[in-house]
N, C-alpha and C positions, 0 to 999 in steps of 0.2 A: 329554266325551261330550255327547248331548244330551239335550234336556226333551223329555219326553213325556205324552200326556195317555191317558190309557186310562180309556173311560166305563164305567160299571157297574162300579166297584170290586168289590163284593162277591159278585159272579157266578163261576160256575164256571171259565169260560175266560179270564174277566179275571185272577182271582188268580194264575193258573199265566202269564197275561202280564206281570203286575207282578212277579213272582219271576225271570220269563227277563230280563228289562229289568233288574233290580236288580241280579242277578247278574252282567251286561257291564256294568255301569257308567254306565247311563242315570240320569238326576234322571225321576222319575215323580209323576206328578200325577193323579188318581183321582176321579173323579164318583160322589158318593152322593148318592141323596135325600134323606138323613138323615145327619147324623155323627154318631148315636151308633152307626152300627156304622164308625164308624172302628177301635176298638180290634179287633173281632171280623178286623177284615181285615189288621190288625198282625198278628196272631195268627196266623192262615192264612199271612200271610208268611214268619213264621219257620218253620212248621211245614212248609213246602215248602225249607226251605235258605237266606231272604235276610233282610240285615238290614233292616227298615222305619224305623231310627231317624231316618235321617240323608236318604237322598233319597225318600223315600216322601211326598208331603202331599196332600191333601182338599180337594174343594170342593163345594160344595151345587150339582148342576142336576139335571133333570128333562127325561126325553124330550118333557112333553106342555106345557113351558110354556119360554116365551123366554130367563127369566131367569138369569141364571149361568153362562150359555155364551161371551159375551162373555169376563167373567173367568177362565174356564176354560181357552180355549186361547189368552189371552196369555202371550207370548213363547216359545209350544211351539214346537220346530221338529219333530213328527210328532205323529201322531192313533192310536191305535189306536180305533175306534171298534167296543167290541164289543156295548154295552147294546144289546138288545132283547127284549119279551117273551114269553115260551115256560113256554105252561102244560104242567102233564100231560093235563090234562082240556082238549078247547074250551070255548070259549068259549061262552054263547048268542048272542052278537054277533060276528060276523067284523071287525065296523069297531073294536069292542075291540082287537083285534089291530092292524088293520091300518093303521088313521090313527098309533098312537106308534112302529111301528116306519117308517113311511114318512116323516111328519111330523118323526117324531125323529130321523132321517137325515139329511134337508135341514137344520134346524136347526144339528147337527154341521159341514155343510158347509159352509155359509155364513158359522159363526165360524170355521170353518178358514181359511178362504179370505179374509176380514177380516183374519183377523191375521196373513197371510203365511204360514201352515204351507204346509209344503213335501209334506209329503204325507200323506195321510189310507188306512189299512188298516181297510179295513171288511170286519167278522164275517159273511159273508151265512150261505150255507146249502147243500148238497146238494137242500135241499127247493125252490131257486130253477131246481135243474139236470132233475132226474130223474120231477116227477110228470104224472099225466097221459097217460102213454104204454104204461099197461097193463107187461104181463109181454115186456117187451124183452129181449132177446137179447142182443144187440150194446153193449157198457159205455157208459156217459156219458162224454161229455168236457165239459169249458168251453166248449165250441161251442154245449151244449145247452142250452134253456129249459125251462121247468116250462110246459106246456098249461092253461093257466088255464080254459080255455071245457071242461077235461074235467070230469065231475060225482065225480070218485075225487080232486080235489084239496081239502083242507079248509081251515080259516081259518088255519093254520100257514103250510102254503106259499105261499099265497098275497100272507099278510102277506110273505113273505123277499123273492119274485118282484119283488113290486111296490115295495117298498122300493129294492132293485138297482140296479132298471132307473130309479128315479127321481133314482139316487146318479148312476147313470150319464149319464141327463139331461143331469143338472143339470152334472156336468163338461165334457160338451160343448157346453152351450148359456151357461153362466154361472161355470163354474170360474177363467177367466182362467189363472193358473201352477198352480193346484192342480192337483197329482196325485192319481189315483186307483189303492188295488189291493184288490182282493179276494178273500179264505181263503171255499170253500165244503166247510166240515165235512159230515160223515156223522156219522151219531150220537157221539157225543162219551163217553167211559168214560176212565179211568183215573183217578188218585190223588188223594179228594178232600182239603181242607187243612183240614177243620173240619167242623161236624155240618149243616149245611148244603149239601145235593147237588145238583147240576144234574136236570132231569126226565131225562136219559139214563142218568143213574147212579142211579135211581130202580128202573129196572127189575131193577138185580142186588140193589139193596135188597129188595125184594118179592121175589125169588126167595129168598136167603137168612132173612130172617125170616119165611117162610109163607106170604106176603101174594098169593102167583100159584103156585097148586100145582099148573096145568095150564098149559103153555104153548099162546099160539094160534098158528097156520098162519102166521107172517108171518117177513119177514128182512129185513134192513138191512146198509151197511156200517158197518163199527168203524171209528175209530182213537182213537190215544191223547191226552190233553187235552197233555202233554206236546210232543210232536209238532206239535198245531196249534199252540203259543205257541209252536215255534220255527221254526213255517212263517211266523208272523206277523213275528214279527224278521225273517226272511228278506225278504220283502216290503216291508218299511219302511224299508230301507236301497238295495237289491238295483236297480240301473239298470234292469235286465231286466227287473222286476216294476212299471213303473210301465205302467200303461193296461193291467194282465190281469186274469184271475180264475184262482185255483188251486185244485182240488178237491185236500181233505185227507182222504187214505181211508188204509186201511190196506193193504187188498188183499182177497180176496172174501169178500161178504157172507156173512152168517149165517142161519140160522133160528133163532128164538128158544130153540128146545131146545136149539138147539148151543149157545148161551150158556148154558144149565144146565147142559147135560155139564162143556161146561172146570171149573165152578165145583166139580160133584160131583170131578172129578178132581184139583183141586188143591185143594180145603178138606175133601175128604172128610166126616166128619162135622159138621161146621160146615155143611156147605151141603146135612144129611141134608131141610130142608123143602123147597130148591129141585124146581122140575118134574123129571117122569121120563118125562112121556108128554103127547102134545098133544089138545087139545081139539079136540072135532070144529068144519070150519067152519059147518054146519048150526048147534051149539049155539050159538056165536057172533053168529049172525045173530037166532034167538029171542030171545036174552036183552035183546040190544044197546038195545032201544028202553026199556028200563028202569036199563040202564045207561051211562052215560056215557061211560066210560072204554070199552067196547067200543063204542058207538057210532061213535065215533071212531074204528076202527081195522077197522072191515069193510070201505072201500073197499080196506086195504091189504092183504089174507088171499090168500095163496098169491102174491103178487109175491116177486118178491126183484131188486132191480134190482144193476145191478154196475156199476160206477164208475169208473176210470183215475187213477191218478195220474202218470203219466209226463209230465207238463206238469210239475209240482214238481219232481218227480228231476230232469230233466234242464236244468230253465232254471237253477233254486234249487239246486241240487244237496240236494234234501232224501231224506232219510231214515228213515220212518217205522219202529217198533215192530211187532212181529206181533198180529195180533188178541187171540191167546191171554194176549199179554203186558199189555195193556189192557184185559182182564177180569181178569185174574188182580190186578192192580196194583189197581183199583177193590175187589173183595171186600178183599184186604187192609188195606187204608186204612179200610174202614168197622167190618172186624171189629177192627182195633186202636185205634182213635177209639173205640169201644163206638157208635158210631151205630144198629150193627145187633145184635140180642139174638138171637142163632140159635134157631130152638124147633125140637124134635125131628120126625121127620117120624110 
């Protein structure tokens, strides 16, 4: 089978790629800043179904600096490139965001394409497809951009956008054989592998342990972290997937209560502190300038955008998970990890 490199070992959507990889029989190679969480992400491996003994190894690079990249993707013959940064909170600097996932891209690229990789699957985002266009009607497809010049896009999507379209560039203007494909997730949920959570699986966190007892006016689409790592495989092999983008949704979005209900309905008293009723957007807007975390999510109140996946199903022949199944799978993972301490409502 082949080498593979998957950057961000220790990330939410990486681990669930090195588990899909390990599990078909790929050798995988994994970028951390640090090795001492090497162990932590063996760990995570087992705890998803694979063994990390044998083709699992580690190497030191960093988005924001040259070195290690070189050594990294020699003699890979694919790239999963999923590392980049995703706070819960923005940031006070958008360029914080925005130079290590753009910078860190090109970087990627360049030792891909140095060392003959064959082809590079890069992580973008939903958030590169769908902001900026207000309360739309009509679903996203991979046709569509993120409006960067609209003032409801923040330093998330911006960061995704502009990384993309840089990756994309950069293959048409200096890729030479490299190939390009890229997975554009929706919010990301399902089964994490350690006590460490992605900021999307953050949100059933706080609804289960207390931490968001009102839900605010906003929706997104689901799908399952499962799902996206084996839309990734799909894409890194897949003739058809070389030079595309594929949105990984699950099927239509949510509003954030409706993410509370499934939890109330399938955890029952476990999930007695999650939301029952939503916050007004009025109250959301007062608070916001005091709070961060709302701050941050006032341009998104009463959108709820909707998404397609029928470009995956039918090119990749992929298969997603239902919504319900992707929450329900994230609460269970957290409540049995103990990550999450339920408190009574």
């Amino acid at each position: 089978m082949s080498r593979v490199l998957v950057t961000g070992g220790s990330g939410f959507i990486a681990g669930h790629v090195i588990v899909a990889l390990l599990r078909a029989g790929h050798e995988v190679r994994a970028t951390l800043r640090n090795l001492s969480r090497a162990d932590e992400v063996k760990a995570n491996v087992r705890g998803g179904g694979a063994d990390p003994e044998h083709d699992l190894s580690f190497v030191v690079a960093d988005l924001d600096h040259d070195a290690g990249w070189a050594e990294a993707v020699q003699s890979c013959d694919y790239v999963q490139h999923v590392a980049s940064p995703l706070p819960f909170e923005g940031p006070e600097n958008e360029e914080d965001l925005i130079r290590p996932a753009r910078d860190g891209t090109l970087r990627v690229l360049k030792a891909a394409r140095d060392a003959g990789v064959k082809r590079v699957v890069l992580t973008s985002s939903f958030a590169a497809i769908g902001y900026g266009h207000g309360n739309r009607a009509k679903p996203f497809t991979e046709a569509d951009w993120s409006n960067l010049a609209s003032p409801e896009v923040g330093a998330y999507p911006k960061s995704k956008t502009i990384a993309e379209r840089a990756a994309w560039d950069f293959i048409q203007s200096e890729g030479v054989a490299l190939e390009l494909a890229v997975i554009n997730p929706v919010a990301v949920f399902g089964p994490v592998l350690g006590p460490g959570a992605g900021s999307s699986v953050r949100i059933i966190r706080m609804m289960l342990d207390g931490h968001m007892r009102v839900a605010p006016h906003m929706g997104f689409g689901l799908v399952d972290v499962r799902d996206v790592a084996d839309l990734h495989l799909r894409a890194m092999t897949d003739p058809k997937a070389k030079g595309e983008r594929f949105l990984a949704v699950a099927g239509e979005p949510l509003w954030m209560i409706d993410v509370a209900r499934v939890l109330h309905k399938k955890f029952g008293t476990a999930a007695a502190a999650a939301p029952r009723r939503e916050i007004p957007n009025w109250v959301v807007r007062l608070l916001a300038p005091f709070v961060p975390m709302l701050r941050q999510i006032v341009p998104q109140l009463g959108i709820l955008r909707r998404a397609s996946n029928e470009k995956a199903r039918q090119v990749l022949g992929w298969s997603p998970r239902t919504n319900e199944e992707a929450i329900a799978a994230t609460g269970e993972s957290l409540l049995r990890l103990g990550v999450v301490k339920p408190r009574r409502s």
